[in-house]
N, C-alpha and C positions, 0 to 999 in steps of 0.2 A: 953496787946495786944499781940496777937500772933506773932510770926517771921518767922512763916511756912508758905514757898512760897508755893503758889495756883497750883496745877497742869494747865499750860494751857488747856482753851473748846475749843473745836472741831468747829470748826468751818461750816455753813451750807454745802458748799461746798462740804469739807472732810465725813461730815456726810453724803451727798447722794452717795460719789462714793464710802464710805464703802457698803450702802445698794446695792449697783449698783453692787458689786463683791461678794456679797455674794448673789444677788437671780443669776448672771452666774454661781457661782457654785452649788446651785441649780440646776439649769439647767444643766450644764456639768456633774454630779455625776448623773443623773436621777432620783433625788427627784423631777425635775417637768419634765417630756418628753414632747418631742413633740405634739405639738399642745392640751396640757394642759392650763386651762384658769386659770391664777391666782385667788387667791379670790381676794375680793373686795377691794379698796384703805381703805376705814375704818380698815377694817376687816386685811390687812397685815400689816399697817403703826401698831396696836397696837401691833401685832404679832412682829415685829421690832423694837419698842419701838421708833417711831420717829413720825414726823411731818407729817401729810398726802401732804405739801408743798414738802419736803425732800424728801420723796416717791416718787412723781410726777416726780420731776426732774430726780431721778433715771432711773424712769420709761422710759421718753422721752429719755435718752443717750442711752438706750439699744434698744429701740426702731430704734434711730439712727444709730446703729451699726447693726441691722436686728436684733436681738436677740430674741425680741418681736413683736408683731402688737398689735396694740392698735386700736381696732374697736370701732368704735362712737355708743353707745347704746347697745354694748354688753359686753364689758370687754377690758379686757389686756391676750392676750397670747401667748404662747409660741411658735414662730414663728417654721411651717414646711416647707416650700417650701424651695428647695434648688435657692440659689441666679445664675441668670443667669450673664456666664461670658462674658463680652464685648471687646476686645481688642480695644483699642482708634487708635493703628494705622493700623486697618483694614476697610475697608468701608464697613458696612454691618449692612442691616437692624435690626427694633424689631424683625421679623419673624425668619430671620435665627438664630436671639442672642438665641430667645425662644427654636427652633426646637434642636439648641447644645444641651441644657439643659436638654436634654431628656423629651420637656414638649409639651403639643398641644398646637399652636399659633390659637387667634383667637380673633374677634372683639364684642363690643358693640355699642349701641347707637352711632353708625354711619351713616355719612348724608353728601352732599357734597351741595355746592351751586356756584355762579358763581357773583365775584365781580369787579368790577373797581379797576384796581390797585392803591394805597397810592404811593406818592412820595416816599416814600421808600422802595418800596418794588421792582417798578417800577426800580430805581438804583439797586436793587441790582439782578435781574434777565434783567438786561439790556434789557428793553422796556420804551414805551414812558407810565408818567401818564395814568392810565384812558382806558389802556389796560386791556382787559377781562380775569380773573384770574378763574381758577378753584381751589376751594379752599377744602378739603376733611378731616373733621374732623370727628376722631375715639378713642375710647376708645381700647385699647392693652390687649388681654387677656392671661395666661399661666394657663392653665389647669383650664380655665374659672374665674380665680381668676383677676382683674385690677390691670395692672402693670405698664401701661404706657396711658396719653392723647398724641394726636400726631393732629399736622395740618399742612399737607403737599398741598402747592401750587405750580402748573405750569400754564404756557400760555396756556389760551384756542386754541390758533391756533396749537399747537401744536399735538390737540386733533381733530379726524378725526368725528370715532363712539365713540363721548359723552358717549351717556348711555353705550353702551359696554364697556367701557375704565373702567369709574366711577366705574360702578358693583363690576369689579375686583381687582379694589384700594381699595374700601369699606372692600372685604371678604376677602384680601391677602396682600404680599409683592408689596409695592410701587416698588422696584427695578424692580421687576419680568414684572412687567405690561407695565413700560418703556421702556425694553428690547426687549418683547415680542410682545408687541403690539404699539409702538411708533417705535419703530426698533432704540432707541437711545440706544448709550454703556455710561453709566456713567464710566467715566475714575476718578476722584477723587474728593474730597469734603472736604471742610471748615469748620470747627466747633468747636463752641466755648460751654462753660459752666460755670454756677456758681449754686449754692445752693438756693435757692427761697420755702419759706413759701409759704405752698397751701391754696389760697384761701377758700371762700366757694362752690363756683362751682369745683375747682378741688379737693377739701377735698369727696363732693359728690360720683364726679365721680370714685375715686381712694377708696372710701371707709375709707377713714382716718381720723382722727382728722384735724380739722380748726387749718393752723399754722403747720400741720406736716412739714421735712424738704423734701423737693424734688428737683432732679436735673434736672436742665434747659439745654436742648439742642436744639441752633438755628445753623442751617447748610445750607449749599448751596453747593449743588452737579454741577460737571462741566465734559463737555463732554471733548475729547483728545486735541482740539482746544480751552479750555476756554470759550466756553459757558455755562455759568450760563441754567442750566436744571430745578432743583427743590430748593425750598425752604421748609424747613421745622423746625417746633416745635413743640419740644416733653416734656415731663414734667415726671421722671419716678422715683417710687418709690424710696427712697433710701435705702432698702432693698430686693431691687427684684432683683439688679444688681450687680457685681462684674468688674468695669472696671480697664483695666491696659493699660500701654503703655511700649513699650520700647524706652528709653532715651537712646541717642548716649554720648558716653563720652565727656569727653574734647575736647581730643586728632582727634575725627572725627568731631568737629565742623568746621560747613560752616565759609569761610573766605569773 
């Protein structure tokens, strides 16, 4: 019997985040540029010598880092748009995040309609149950490409000329419309996040795979006196975005 110890396998893991740094250098060296469509999962995993499972997973971490898009019914590729930056601790809409970016903001499959407010929603835009909401869901475009679903509600009574108001929430910046035509100042906003798997409706609407990762944004905007003004959720690629915040040290923490 042999005595020669076995080289440890590689384990699945290790295996996909080798294949995972050798198609970014691909990419980074410009054996695959921009907006180049990989071949096929068959066709690279034998090219790789690995598992079209291994692959996969590869595929989806770079995916997650923007590196790629993985379009439903056409391929995997090599992700171009450049990622729009978002500072977390500035209050400001998709419109303007898109326009920095040097890209045209603009909407899809948008529609608004008019609902009874949910006890909870009621709490948190401080009205009573059962109060008439306008509720205005739109798909987010940058350079006609979807990068964001978004549904932003306010109090109907807040709302004078309806349809004129609506129009302009549909084809622009929420902020702008409040400002402008509500004569309210949003003074600051609330918001929270986590990571959320896209449905099959938002997989749709976003163009992505079922199960892509996407980031969750629910917020609530307040005027200088703490009135709760708008609520809103947004749902935004985790490749289109680039957010950061600045963190206070130690030393200036609130006592």
């Amino acid at each position: 019997m042999s005595t020669e110890t076995e080289p440890p396998r590689r384990t699945g893991r290790r295996r996909s985040s080798s294949v995972r740094e050798e198609l970014r250098r691909r990419i980074e060296d410009g054996r695959l540029p921009s907006g180049t469509q990989l071949p096929s999962e068959p066709d690279l995993a034998a090219e790789l010598s690995v598992s079209r499972a291994t692959l996969r997973e590869a595929l989806q971490s770079l995916a997650a880092d923007g590196v790629v898009r993985r379009r439903r019914g056409a391929g995997t590729f090599v992700a171009e748009r450049p990622r729009m930056v978002n500072s977390l601790d500035l209050n400001f809409g998709v419109t303007e995040a898109i326009r920095a970016a040097g890209m045209r903001p603009g909407t899809c499959d948008a529609h608004y309609r008019l609902e009874p407010a949910t006890a909870a929603d009621a709490a948190t835009l401080a009205v009573l149950p059962g109060t008439s909401l306008v509720v205005v869901d739109r798909v987010r475009t940058a350079d006609d490409q979807p990068v964001v679903v978004s549904r932003d509600i306010l109090v109907r009574d807040l709302v004078d000329d309806l349809e004129k108001v609506v129009d302009r929430m549909l084809e622009g910046s929420v902020y702008e419309v409040i400002k402008r035509d509500l004569g309210i100042a949003v003074d600051h906003g609330v918001a929270h996040f986590r990571p959320i798997a896209a449905d099959a409706e938002l997989a749709d609407k976003l163009a992505v795979p079922q199960g892509e990762l996407l980031l969750y944004l629910w917020q609530v905007d307040y005027t200088s006196s703490n009135t709760p003004v708008l609520l809103s959720h947004e749902y935004h690629l985790a490749d289109a975005f680039d957010f950061s915040v600045i963190r206070r040290g130690p030393e200036r923490r609130l006592t």
